[in-house]
N, C-alpha and C positions, 0 to 999 in steps of 0.2 A: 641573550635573552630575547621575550619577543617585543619584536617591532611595534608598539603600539600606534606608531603612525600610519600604519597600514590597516588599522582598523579603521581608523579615524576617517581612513579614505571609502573602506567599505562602505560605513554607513552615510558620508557623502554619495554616493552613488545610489546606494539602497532608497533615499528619499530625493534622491536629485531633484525627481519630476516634478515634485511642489516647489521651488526653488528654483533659480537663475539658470541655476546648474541642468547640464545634460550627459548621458553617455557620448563617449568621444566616438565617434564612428571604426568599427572593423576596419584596419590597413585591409589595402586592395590588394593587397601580396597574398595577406591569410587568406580571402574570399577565394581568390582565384586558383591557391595550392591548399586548400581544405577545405573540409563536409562542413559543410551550412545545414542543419536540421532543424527545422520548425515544429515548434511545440506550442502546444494551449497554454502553460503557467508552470510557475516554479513555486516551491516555497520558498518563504523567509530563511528557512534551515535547510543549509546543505549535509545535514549529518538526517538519515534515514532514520533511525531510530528516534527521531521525535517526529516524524510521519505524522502526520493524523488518517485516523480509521479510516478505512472506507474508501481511501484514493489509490490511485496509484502510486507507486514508492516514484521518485523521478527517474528522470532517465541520466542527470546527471550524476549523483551516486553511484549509479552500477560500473559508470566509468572511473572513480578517485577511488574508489574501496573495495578492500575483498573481503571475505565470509572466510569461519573455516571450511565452511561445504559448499557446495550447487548444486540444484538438482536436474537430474539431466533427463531429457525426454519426459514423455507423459504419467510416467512409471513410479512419481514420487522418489526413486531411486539415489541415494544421495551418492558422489561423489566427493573426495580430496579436494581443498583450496589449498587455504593456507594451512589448513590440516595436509599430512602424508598416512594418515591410518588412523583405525579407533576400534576399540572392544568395548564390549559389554560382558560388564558382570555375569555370572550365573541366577542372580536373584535381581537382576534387571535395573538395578537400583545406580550402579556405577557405570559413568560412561571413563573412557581411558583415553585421551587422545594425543597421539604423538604429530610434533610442527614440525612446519618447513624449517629449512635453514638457510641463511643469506639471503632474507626479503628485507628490501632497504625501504623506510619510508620515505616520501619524497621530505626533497631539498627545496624548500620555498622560500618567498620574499620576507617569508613570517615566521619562520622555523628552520633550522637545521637540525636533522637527529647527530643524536652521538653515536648511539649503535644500532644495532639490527635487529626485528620485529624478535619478541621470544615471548614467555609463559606471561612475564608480566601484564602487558599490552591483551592478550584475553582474559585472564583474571579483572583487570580494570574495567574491560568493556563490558563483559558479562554480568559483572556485580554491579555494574551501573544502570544497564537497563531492567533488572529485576530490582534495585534497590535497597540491594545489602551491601553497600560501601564500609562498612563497619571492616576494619581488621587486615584493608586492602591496602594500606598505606604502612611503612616501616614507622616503628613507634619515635619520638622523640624524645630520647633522654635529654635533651639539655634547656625542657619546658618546663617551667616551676607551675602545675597546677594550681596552686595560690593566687598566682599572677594575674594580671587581666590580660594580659598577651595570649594570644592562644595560638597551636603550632597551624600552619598552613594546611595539612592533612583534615585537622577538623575540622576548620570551618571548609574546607570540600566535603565534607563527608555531610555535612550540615546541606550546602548548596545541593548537592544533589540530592539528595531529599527531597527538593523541594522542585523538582525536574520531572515533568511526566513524558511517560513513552506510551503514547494510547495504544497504539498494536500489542505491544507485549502486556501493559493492563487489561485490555479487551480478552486476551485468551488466558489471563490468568498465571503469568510462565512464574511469576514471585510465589506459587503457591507448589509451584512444582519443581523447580532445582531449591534444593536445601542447603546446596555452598558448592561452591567453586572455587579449587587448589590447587596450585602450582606445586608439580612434583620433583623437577628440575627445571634446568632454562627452558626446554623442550620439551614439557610433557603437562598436562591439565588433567586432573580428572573433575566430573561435574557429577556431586551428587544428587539424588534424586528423592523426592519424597516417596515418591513411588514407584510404580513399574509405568514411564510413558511412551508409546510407541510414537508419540504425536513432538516431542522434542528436539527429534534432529532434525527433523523438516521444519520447524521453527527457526534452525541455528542455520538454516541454508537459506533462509528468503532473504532477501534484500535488505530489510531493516537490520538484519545482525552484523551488521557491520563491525570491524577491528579497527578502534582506535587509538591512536598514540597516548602509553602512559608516560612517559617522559614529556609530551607535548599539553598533556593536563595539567602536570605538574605545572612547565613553565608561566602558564595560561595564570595557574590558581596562584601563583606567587606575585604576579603583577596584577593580581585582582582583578582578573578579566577573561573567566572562564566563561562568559556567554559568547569567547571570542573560538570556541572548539564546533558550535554547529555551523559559522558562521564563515570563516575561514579554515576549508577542513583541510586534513593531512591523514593522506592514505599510501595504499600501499600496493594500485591499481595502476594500470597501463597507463590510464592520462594523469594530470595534476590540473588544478584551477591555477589560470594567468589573470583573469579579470570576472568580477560580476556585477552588471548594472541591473538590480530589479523591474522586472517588467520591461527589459530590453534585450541583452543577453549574457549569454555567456560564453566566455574562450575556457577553452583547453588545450593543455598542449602535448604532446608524445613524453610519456617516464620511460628517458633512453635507459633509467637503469631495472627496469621492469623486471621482475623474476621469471616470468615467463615467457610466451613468446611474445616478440616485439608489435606493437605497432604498428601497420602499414602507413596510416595517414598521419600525420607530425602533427596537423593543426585541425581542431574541431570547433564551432561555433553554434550554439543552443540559439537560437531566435526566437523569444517570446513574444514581440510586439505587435501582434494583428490577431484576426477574428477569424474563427474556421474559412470564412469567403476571402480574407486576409490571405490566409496562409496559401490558399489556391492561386491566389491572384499573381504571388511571390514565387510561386513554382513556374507556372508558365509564362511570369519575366524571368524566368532563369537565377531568381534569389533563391532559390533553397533546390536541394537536392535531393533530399527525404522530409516529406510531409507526417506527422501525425496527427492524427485526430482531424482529417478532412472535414468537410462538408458531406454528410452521407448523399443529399437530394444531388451532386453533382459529380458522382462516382463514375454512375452509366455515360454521360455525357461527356467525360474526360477518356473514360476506356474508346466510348466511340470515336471522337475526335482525333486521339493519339495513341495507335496501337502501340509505339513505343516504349510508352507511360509503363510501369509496373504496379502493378498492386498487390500488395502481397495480406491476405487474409488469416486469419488464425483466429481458434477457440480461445473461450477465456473463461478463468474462472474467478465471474460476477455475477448479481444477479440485481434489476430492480424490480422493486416490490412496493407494495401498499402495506404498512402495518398498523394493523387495528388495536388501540391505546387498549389495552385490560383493566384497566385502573377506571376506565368512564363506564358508567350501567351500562349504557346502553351497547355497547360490546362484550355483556355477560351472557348475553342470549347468542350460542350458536349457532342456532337458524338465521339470525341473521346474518352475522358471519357468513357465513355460506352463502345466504342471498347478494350479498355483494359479490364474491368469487363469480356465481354463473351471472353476474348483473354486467361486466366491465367483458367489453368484446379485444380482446387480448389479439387478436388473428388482426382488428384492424387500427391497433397502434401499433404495432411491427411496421405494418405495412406507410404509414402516416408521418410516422416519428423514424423509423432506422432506416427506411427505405431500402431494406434489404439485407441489412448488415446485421442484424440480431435475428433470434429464434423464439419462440414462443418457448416459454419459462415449462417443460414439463414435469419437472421435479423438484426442489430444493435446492438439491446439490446439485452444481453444473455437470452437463457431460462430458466436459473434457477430465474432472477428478476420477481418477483410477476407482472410486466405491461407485458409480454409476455403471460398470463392465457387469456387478452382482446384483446391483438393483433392479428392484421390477415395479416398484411402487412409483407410480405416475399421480400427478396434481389433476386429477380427472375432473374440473372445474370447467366444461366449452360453454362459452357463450349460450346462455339457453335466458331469456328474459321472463317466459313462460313462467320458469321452474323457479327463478328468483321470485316473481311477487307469490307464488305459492308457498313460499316460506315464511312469507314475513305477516307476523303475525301484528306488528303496528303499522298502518296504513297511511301514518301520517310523521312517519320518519325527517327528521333535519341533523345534518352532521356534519360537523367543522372539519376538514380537510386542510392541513399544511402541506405547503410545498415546498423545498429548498430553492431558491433560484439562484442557484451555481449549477452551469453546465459541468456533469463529470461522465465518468467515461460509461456507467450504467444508465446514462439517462444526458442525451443532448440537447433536449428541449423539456423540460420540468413542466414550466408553463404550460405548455401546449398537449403535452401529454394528463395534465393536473384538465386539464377543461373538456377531453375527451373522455375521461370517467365520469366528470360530474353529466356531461350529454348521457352517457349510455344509463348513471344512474338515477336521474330524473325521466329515463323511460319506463323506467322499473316502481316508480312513484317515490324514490327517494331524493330527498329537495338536500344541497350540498352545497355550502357557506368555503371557500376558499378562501385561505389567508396565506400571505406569500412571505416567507418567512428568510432570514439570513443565517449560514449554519452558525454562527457566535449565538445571536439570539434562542434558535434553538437549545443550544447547550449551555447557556444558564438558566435558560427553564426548568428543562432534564435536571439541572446540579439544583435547582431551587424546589424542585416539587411541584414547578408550572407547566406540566407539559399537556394542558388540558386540551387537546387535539382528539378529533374522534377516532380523524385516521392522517397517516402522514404520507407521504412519498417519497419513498426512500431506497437504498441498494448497499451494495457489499460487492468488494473490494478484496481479495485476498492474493497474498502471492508466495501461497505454495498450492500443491493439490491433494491436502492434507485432510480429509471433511469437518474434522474437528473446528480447523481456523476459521471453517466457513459457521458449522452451527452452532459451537457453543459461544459466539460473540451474541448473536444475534439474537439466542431463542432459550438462552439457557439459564438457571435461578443466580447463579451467581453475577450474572451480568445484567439481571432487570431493574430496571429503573437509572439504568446509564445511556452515555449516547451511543451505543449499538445496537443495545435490546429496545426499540423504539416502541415496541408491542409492550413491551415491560411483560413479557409472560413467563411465567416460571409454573415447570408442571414434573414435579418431583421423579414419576415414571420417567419419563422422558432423560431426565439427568442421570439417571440411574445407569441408563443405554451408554452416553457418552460417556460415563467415567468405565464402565468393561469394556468398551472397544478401545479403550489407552492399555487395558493389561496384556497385550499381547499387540505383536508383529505382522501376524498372520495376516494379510490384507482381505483373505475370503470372509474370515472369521471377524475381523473388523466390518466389514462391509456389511452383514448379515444383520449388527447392533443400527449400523446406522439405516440400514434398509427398514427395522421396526421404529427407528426414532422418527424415519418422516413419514411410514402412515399413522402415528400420532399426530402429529403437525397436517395433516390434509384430514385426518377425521375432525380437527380443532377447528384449525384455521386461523391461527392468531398472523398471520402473513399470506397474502395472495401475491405468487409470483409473477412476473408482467413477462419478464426477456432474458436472456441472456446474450449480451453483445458481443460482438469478434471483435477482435484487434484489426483494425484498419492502417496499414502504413501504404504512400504511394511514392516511387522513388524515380528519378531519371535513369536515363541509359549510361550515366557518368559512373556509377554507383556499384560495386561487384562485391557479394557476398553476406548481402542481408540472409538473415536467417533468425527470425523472430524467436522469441521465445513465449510460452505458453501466458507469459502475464504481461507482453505487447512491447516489452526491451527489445533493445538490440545490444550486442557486443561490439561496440565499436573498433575493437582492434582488430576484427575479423574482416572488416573491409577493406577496399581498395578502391581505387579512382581511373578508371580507362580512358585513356587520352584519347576524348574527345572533343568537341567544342562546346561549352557550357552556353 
């Protein structure tokens, strides 16, 4: 059964910091024979699929767990995981997917499996993050209904109900697989409500992770099923050794791995410093691979250490400003717009990313494969001229929220929130900043307080799907949550995104989403600001990064070159 004292130790560690209590420092063995990688923060939950929107998935997940798919190169292209093949129906409705065989999950301090990954384990997983737990659990005949006793299955079935997964909420996935069945040990099919082109790119990002149904079970029998995002059990190159919140985390080599091995035995996540933190830790030789640098000390580290590597990549994110629809005074268009040419875009790039971001030209990023067909550009330049010519109240004042959490679309909130209100008080519009926390936010949103004129805000997606990117954000069934910050819903518009899901054809998709954003640039219910690279900088120790399009790495794909750290 599981260990409950191993929980007990998590969450001593999890709140150490307020308390006597400390993490115990990394053995000098792991430092010196493993990757130290520096990262900005973790969540509370090491299980992906309770993400929250908008972030990046972590970088520990991609290492403890796998997908049935991935998707490979720029191409949206899905690839085999823990799947070996998949058909589609002829009415597009059925997907058929046949599994690996002999994928062991890991053996922990907190679990032992009995047997080997099969049909059950995605059945579970699937039906959990869409929310249809109903019918996934074997019945119990030996439960008297009458009784007050109730079988372990239901009240899981009850608990997870009450479990939210904001990415798969945000795009809606409970509204588009109709059930998920197990056809043998080895085979799933997933029905579909419809015809979706936009679902297996869903089933390959990061959040869709495969988790142990036998390890649920155990969890929900000792009543301690909030102990499954906490202490995960995957079926990924590494396995979790230890996690002190907001200090780090180890990893260590799964020697029984399904596929290829591991190069490095021991990894360590280092959360505990500040973007200047984490630079400081690189060139005393604590860390190996930096992410999320300090963008203002890139140039000055490239000149100083040709060495140094840095390795650059597109992303698909965007930050933006979205204009609340719900307040009057963002009923009027014109104004809208007058804000768009009012916010000099060319010089927060240049202030705030110092080089690492692009000026926002579209909606959709251009690393997403529907950008290759698009032609429709955010034709919004800096003109101050042409903003007070729009605006028909002369004596404009508007509440502006800002998040101040650093994320990966936005490193400096603050500073970029007071560089709009400059450029829009040039334009004669006077701007009230209020500096808000994303919880706060998000009871507002669930409350019906989200009376902001305008907010600051981005997206976060990890596939290059267009869908995951717009109908979170901009689409009727998602307004008045915390995605659609616009709260805009414009019926045409949705109409576009549900026919570019009836077919495959990616020209043909592209064409829907290519009319969906000059609706959105003729509106304006969102002014795009950037779009940010993925920044990683690594030592000369380090062989075989190779980024992927949403700023991971695969950590089993490296190696260590003997040299001096």
């Amino acid at each position: 059964m599981v260990l409950s004292r191993y929980f007990v130790l998590y969450w001593l560690g999890l709140f150490g910091a307020g308390f006597a209590l400390a993490a115990p420092s990394v053995p000098k063995q792991v430092l010196d024979n493993g990757l130290v990688y520096c990262t900005h923060s973790l969540p509370v939950s090491l299980n992906p699929q309770t993400a929250d929107i908008g972030t990046n998935t972590n970088i520990v997940a991609d290492q403890i767990y796998n997908k049935l798919f991935e998707l490979s190169g720029n191409d949206n292209h899905v690839v085999p995981s823990l799947a070996t093949s998949y058909y589609l129906s002829t009415d597009g409705r059925t997907i058929t997917i046949n599994l690996r065989r002999g994928v062991k999950f890991h053996k922990t301090e907190w679990f032992t499996p009995t047997r080997d990954f099969n049909a059950e384990d995605v059945v579970f997983s699937l039906n959990r993050i869409i929310g249809k737990n109903d019918g996934i659990f074997p019945a119990d005949e030996n439960v008297n209904t009458n009784s007050s006793k109730v079988s372990q299955y239901a009240l899981f079935n009850e608990k997870a109900k009450n479990k939210h997964f904001p990415y798969f909420e945000s795009i809606r996935l409970r509204n588009k697989i109709e059930s998920v069945v197990a056809i043998n040990p080895y085979q799933v099919q997933i029905h579909l409500v419809s015809p979706d082109a936009s679902v297996l790119s869903h089933l390959s990002g990061p959040n869709a992770v495969i988790l142990s149904y036998e390890y649920a079970l155990q969890l929900n029998a000792d009543d301690n099923l909030a102990q499954l995002d906490t202490l995960p059990v995957g079926t990924g190159p590494y396995q979790l050794k230890s996690y002190f919140r907001d200090r780090n985390v180890r990893l260590v080599r799964n020697d029984e791995y399904w596929g290829e091995r591991a190069n490095i035995k021991n990894v360590v996540i280092d959360v505990s410093t500040t973007k200047t933190g984490r630079l400081a830790k690189f060139l005393n030789g604590e860390c190996d691979i930096v992410a999320f640098p300090d963008a203002s000390q890139l140039k000055l580290l490239n000149e100083r250490l040709p060495s140094v590597r840095i390795s650059v990549s597109d992303s698909m994110n965007l930050a933006f400003v979205a204009l609340n629809m719900k307040r009057q005074v963002m009923q009027n268009v014109d104004t809208r717009r007058a804000i768009a040419f009012a916010i000099n875009r060319q010089r927060i790039i240049k202030h705030i990313y110092y080089g690492t971001a692009k000026v926002a030209q579209s909606i959709i990023p251009q690393i997403s494969w529907a950008s290759r067909f698009n032609a429709t550009a955010f034709d919004y330049d800096y003109d101050p001229e042409k903003a007070r010519s729009l605006l028909t109240n002369k004596n404009l004042t508007l509440s502006f929220w800002v998040i101040d959490e650093e994320q990966v679309y936005d490193p400096n909130p603050i500073k970029m929130a007071e560089m709009i209100k400059y450029d829009l008080a040039k334009v004669g519009i006077k701007v009230n900043i209020k500096v808000v926390s994303y919880n706060f936010l998000k009871k507002r949103v669930e409350e019906g307080k989200d009376d902001y004129d305008m907010i600051l805000t981005g997206w976060v997606t990890n596939n290059l799907d267009p869908d995951s990117f717009l109908r979170p954000i901009l689409s009727c069934p998602s307004q008045s949550t915390i995605s659609n910050l616009s709260s805009w819903c414009h019926p045409p518009m949705d109409a576009l995104l549900v026919k570019a899901l009836q077919t495959d054809v990616q020209l043909l998709r592209s064409l829907d989403y290519d009319m969906a954003q000059q609706i959105i640039v003729r509106q304006v219910p969102i002014i795009p600001i950037a779009t940010v690279n993925n920044v990683l900088v690594a030592n000369n120790r380090v062989a075989g990064i190779n980024m992927t399009p949403f700023g991971n790495i695969h950590f089993r794909a490296l190696s260590l070159n003997e040299v001096q750290k």
